[in-house]
VMD Tcl script that builds the backbone (N, CA, C; Angstrom):
set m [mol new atoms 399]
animate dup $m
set s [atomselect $m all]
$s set {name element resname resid chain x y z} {
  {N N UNK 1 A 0.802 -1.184 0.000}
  {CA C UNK 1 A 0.000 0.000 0.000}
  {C C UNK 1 A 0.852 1.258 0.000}
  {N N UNK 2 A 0.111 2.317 0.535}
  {CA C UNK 2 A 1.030 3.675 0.029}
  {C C UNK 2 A 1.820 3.753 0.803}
  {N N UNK 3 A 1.752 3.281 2.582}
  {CA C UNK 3 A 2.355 3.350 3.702}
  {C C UNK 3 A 3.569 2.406 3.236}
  {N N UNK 4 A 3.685 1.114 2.627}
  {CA C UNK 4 A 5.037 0.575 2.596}
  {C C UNK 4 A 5.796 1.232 1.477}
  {N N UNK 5 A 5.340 1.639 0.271}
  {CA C UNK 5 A 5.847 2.133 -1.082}
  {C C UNK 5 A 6.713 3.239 -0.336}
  {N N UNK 6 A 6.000 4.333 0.030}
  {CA C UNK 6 A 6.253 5.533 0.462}
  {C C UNK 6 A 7.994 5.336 1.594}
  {N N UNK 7 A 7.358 4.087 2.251}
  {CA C UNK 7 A 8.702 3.660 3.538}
  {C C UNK 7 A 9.726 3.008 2.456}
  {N N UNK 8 A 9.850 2.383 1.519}
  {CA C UNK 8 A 10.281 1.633 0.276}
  {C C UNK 8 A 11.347 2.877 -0.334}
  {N N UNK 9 A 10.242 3.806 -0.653}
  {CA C UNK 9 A 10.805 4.988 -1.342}
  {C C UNK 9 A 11.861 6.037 -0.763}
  {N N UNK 10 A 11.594 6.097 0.166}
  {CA C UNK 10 A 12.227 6.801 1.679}
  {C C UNK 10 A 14.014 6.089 1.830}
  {N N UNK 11 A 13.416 4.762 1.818}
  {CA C UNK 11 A 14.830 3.829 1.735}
  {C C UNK 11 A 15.676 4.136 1.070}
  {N N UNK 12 A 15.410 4.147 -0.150}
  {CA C UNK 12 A 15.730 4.335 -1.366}
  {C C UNK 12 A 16.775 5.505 -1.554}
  {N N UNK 13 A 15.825 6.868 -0.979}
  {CA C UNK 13 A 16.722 7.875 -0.871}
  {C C UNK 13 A 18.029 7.966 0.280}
  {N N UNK 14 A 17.883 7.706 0.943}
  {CA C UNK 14 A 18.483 7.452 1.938}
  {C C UNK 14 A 19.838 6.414 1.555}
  {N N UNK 15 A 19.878 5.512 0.568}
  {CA C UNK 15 A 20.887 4.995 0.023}
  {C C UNK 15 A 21.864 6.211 -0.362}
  {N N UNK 16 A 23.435 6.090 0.853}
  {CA C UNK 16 A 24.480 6.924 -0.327}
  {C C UNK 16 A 24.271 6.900 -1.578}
  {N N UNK 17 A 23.981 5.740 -1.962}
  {CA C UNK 17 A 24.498 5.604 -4.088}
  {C C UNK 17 A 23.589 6.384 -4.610}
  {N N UNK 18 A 22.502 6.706 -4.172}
  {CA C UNK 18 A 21.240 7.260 -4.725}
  {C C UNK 18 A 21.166 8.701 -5.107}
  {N N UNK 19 A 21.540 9.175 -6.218}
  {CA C UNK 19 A 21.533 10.538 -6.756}
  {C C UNK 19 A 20.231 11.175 -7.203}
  {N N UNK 20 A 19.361 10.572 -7.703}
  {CA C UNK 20 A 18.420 10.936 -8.092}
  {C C UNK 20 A 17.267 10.126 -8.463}
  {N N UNK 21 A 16.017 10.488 -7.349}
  {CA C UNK 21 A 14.704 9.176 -7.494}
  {C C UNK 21 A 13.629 9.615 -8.632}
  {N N UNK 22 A 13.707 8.620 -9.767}
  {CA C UNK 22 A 12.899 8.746 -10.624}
  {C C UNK 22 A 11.423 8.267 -10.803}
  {N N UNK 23 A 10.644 9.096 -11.351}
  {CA C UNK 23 A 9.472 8.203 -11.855}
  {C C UNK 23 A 8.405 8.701 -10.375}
  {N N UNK 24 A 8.522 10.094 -9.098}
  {CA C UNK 24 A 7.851 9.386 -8.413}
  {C C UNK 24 A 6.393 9.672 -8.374}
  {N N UNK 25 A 6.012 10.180 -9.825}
  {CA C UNK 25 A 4.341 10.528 -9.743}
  {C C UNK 25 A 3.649 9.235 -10.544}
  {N N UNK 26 A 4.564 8.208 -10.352}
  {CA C UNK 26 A 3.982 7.089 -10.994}
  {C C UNK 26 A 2.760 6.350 -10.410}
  {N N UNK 27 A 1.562 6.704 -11.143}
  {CA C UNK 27 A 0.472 6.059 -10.200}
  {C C UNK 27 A 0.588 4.150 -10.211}
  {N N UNK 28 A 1.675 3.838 -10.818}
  {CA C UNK 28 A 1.222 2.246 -10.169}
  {C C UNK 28 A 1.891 1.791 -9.213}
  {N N UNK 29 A 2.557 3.111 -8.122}
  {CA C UNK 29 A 3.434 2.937 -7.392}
  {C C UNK 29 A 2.865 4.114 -6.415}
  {N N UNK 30 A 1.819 3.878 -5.875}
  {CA C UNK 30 A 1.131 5.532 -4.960}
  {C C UNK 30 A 2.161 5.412 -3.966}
  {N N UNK 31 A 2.402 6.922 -4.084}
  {CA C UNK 31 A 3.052 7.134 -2.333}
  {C C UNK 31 A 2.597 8.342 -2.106}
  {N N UNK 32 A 3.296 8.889 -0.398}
  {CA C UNK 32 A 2.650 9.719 -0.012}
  {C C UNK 32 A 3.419 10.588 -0.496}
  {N N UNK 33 A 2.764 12.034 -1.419}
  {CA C UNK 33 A 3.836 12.715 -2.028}
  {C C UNK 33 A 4.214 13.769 -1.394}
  {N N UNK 34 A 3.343 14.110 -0.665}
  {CA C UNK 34 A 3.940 15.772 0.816}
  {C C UNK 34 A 4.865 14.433 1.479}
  {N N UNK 35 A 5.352 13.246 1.983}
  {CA C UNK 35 A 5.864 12.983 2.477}
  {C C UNK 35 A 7.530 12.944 2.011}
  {N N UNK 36 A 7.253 12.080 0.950}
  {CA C UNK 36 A 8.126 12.038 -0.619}
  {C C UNK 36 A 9.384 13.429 -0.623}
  {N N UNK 37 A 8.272 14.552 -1.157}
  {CA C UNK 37 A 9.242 16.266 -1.394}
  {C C UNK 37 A 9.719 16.423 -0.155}
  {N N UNK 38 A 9.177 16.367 0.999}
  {CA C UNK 38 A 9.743 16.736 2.572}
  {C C UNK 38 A 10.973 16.099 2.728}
  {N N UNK 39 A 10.844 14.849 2.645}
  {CA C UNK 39 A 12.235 14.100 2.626}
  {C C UNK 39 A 13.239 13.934 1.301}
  {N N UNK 40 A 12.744 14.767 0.548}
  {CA C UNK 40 A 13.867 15.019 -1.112}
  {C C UNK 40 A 14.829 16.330 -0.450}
  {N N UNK 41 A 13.878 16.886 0.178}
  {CA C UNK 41 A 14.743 18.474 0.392}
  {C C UNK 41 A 15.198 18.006 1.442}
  {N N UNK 42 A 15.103 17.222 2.829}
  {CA C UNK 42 A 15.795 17.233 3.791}
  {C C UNK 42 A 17.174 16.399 3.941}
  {N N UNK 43 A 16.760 14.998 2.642}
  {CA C UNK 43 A 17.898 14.769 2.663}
  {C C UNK 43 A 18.490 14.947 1.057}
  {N N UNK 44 A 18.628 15.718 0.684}
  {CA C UNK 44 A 19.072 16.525 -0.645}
  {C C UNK 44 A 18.855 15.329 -1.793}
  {N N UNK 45 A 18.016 14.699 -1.570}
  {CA C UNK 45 A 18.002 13.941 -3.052}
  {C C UNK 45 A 16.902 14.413 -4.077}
  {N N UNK 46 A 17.236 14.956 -5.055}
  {CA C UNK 46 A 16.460 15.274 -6.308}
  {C C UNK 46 A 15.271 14.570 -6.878}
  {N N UNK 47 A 14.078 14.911 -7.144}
  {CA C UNK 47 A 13.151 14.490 -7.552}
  {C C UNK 47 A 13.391 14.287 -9.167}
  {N N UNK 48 A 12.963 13.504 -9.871}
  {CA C UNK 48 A 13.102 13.582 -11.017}
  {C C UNK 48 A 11.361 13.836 -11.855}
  {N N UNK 49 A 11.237 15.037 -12.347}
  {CA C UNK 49 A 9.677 15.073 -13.001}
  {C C UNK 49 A 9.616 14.494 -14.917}
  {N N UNK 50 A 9.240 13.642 -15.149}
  {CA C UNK 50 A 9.613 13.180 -16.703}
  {C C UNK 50 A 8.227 13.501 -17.572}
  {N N UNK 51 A 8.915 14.011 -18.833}
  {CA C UNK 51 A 7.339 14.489 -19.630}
  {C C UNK 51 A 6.849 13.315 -20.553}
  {N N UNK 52 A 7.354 12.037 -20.050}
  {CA C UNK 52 A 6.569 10.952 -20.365}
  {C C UNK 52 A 5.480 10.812 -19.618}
  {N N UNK 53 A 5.618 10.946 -18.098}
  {CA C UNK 53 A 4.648 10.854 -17.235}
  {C C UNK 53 A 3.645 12.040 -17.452}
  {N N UNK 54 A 3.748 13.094 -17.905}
  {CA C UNK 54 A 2.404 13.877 -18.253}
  {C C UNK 54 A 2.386 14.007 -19.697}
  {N N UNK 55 A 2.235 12.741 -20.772}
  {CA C UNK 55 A 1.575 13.132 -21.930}
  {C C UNK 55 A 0.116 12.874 -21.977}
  {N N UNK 56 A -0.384 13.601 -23.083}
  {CA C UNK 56 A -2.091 13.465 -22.523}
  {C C UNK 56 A -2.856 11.947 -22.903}
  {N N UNK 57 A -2.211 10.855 -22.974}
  {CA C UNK 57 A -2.183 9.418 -22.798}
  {C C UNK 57 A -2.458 8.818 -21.839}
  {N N UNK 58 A -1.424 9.785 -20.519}
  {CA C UNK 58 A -1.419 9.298 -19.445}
  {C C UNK 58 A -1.758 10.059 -18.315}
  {N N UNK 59 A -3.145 10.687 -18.664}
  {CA C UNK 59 A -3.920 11.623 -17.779}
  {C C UNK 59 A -4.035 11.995 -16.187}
  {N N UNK 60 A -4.114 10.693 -15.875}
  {CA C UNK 60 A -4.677 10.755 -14.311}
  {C C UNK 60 A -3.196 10.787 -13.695}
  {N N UNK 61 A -1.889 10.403 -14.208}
  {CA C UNK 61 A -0.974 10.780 -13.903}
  {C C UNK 61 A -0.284 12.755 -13.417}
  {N N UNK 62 A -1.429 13.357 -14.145}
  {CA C UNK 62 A -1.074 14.645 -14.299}
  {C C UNK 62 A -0.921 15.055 -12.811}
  {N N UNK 63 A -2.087 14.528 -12.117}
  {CA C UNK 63 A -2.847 14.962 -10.959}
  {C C UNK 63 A -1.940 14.709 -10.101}
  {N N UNK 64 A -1.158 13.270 -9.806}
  {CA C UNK 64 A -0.314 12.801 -9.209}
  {C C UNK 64 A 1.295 14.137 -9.322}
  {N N UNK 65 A 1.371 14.531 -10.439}
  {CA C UNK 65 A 2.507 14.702 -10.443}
  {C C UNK 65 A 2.571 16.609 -10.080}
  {N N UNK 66 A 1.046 17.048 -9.941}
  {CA C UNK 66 A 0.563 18.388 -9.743}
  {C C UNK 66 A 0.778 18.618 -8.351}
  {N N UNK 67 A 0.311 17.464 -7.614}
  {CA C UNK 67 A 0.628 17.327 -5.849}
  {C C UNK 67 A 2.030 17.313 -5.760}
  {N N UNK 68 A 2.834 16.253 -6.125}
  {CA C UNK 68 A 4.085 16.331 -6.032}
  {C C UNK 68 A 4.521 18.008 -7.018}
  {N N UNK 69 A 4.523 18.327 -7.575}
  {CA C UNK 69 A 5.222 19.974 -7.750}
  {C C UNK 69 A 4.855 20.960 -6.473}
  {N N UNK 70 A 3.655 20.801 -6.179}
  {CA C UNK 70 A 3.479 22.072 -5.484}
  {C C UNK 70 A 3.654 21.468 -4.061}
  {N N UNK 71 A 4.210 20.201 -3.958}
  {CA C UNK 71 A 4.419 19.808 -2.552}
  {C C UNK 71 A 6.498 20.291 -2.266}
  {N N UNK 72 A 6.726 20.116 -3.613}
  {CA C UNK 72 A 8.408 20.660 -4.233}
  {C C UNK 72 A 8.723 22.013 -3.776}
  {N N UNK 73 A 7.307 22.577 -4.287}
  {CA C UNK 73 A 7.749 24.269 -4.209}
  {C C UNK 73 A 7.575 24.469 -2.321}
  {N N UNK 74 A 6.229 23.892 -1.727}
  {CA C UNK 74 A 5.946 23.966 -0.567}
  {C C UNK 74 A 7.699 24.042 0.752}
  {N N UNK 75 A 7.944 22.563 -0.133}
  {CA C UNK 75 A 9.244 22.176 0.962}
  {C C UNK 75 A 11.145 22.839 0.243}
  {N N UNK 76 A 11.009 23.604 -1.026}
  {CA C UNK 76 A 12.353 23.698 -1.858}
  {C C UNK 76 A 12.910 22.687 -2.113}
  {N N UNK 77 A 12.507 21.572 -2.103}
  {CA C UNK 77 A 13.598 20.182 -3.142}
  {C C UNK 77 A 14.362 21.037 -4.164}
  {N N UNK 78 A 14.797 19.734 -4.877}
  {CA C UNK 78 A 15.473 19.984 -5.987}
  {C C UNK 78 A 15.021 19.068 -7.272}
  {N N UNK 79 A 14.552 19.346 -8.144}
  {CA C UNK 79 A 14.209 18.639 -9.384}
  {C C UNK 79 A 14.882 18.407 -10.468}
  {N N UNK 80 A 14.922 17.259 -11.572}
  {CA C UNK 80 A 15.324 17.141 -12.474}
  {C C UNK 80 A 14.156 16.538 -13.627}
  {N N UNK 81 A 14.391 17.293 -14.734}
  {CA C UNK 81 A 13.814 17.450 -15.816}
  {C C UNK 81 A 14.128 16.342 -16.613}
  {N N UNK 82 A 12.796 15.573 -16.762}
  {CA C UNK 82 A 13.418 14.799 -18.259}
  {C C UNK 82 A 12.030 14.236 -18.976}
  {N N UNK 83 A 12.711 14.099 -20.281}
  {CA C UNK 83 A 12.395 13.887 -21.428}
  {C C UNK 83 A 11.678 12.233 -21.127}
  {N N UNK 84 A 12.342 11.561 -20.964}
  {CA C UNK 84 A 12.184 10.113 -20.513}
  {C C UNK 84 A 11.599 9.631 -21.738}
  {N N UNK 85 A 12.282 9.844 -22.691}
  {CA C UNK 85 A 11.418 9.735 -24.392}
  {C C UNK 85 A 11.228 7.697 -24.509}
  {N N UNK 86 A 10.428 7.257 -25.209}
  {CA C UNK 86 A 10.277 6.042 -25.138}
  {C C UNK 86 A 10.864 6.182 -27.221}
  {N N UNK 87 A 9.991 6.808 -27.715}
  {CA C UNK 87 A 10.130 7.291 -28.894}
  {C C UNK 87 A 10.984 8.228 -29.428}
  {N N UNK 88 A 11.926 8.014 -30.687}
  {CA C UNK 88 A 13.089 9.214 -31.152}
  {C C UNK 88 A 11.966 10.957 -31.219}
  {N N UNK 89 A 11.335 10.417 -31.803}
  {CA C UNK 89 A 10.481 11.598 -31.546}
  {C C UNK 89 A 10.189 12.774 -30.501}
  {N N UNK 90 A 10.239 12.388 -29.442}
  {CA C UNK 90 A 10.101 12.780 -27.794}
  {C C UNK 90 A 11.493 12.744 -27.758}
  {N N UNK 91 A 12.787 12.712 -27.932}
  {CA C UNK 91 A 13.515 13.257 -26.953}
  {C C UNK 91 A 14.071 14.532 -27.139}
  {N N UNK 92 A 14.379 15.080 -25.740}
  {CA C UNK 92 A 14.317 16.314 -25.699}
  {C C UNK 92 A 13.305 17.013 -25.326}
  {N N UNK 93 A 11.825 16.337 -25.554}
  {CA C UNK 93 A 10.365 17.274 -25.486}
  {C C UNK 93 A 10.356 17.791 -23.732}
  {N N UNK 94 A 10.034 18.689 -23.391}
  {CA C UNK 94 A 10.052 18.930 -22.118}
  {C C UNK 94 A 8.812 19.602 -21.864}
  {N N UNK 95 A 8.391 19.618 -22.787}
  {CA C UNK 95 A 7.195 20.816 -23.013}
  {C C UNK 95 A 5.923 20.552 -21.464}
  {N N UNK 96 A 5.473 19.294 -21.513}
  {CA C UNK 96 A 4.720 19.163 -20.082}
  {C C UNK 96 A 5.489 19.863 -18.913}
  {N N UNK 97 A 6.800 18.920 -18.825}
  {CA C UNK 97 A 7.225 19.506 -17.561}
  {C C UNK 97 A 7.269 21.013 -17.471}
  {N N UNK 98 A 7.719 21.196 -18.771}
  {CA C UNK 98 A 7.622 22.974 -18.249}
  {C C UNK 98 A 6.397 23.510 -17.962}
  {N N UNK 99 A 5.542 23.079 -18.553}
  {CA C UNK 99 A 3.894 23.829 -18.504}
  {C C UNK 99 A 3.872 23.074 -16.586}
  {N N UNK 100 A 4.280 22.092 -16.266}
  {CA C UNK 100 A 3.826 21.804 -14.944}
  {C C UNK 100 A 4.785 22.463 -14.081}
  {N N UNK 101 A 6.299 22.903 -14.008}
  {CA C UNK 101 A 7.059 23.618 -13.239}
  {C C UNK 101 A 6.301 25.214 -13.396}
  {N N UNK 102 A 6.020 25.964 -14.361}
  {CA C UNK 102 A 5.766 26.827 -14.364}
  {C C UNK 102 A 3.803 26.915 -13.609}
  {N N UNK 103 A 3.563 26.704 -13.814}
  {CA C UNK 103 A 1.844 25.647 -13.252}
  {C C UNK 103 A 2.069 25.998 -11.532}
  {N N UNK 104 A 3.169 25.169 -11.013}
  {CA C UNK 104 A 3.426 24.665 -9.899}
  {C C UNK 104 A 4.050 25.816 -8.807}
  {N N UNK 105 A 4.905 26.652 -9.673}
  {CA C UNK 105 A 5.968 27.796 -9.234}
  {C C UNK 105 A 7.360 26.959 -8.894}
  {N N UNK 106 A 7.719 26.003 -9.548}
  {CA C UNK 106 A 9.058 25.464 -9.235}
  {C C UNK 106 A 9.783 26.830 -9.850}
  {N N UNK 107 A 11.006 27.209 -9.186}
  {CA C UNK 107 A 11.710 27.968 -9.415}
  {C C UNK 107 A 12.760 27.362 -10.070}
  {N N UNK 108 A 13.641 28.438 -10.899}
  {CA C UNK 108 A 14.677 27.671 -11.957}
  {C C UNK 108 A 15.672 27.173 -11.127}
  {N N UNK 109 A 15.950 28.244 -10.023}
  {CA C UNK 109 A 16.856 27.554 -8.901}
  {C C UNK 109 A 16.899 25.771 -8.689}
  {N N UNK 110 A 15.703 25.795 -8.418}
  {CA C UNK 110 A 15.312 24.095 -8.089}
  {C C UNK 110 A 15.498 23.069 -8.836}
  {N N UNK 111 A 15.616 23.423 -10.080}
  {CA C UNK 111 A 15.814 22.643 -11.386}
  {C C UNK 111 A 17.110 22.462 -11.530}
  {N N UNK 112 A 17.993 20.952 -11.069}
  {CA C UNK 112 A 19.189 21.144 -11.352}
  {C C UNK 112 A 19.921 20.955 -12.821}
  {N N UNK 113 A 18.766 20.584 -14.036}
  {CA C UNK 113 A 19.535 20.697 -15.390}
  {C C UNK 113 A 18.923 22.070 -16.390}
  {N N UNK 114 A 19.364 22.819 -15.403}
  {CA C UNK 114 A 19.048 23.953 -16.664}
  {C C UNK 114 A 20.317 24.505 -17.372}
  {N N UNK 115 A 21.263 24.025 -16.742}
  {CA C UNK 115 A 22.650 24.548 -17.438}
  {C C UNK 115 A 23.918 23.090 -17.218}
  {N N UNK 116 A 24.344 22.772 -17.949}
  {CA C UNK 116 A 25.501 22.006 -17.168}
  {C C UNK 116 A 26.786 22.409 -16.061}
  {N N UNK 117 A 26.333 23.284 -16.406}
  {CA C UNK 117 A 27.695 23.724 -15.166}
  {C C UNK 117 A 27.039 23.932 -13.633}
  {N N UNK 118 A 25.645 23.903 -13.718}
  {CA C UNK 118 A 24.866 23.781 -11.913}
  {C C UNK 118 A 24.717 22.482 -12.007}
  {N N UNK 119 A 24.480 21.208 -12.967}
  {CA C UNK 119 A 24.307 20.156 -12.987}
  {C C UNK 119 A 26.099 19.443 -12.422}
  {N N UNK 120 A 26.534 20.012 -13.350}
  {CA C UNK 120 A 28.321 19.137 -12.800}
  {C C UNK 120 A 28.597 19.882 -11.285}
  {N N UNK 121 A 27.734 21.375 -10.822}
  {CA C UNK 121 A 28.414 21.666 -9.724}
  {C C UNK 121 A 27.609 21.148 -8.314}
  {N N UNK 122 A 26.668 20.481 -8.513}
  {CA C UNK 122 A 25.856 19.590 -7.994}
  {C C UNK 122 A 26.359 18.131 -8.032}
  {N N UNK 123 A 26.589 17.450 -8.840}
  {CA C UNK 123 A 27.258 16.754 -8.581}
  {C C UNK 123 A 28.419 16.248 -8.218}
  {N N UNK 124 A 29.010 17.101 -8.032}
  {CA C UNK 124 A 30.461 17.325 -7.367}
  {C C UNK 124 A 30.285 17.488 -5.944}
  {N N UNK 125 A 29.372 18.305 -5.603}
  {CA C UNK 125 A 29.100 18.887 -4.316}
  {C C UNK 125 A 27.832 18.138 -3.000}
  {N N UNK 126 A 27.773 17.218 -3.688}
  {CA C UNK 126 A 26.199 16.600 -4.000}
  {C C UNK 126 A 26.719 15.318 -2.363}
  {N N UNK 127 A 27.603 14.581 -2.156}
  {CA C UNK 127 A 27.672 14.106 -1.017}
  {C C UNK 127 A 28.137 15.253 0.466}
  {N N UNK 128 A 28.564 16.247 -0.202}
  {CA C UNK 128 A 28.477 17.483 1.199}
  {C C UNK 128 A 27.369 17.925 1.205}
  {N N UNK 129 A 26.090 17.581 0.342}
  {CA C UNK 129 A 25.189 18.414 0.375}
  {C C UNK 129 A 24.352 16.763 1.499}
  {N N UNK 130 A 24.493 15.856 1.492}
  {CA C UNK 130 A 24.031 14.912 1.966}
  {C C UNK 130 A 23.910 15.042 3.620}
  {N N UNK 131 A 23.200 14.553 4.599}
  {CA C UNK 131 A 23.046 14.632 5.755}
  {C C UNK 131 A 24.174 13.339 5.704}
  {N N UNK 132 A 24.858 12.964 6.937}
  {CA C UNK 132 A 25.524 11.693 7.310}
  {C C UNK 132 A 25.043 10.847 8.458}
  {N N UNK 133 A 23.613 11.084 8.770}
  {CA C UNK 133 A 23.093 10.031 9.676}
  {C C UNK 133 A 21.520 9.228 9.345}
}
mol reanalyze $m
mol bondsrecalc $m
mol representation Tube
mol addrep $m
């Protein structure tokens, strides 16, 4: 249920190796998503928002991933943008996510691939940015 996914997911971040948790407005995987962003920003792991998950195919996903943004902006996480293209067609498309960061008020700050040089300086910096307990 959402209570183990959510504790599942939590784990997850909490793994040193774990740079960035993908996929998490995936409705065949409910979790709690104010719980989810609270613990992305506290322990600095990046949300990943993909504009596979909001094409208009996959509707009821939108809703899922509308809570999780404005639960992002609520707590300041950090997000990453992607394409998550299945098709040559789609990659690159970002166009949902942006209509949902801008939707949401994610700030560009929060977005760690808007440039490569905040992306490489994030990842460089990215286990001092980590809690150690």
């Amino acid at each position: 249920g959402i209570e183990e996914n959510t504790h599942a997911f939590i784990k997850a971040m909490k793994n040193p190796f774990t740079e960035i948790m993908a996929h998490p407005g995936r409705l065949e995987f409910p979790l709690d998503l104010e719980k989810i962003a609270y613990m992305s920003n506290k322990l600095n792991v990046p949300l990943e928002l993909n504009n596979s998950s909001l094409c208009p195919e996959k509707g009821a996903a939108w809703d899922n991933c509308r809570i999780l943004a404005k639960a992002i902006v609520k707590y300041g996480g950090l997000v990453s943008l992607g394409s998550d293209a299945h098709f040559w067609d789609r990659v690159g498309d970002f166009s949902n996510c942006l209509q949902l960061v801008q939707e949401s008020g994610i700030k560009e700050e929060q977005i760690l691939n808007t440039s490569l040089t905040k992306l490489e300086d994030y990842l460089k910096r990215r286990h001092e940015l980590r809690p150690t307990n």
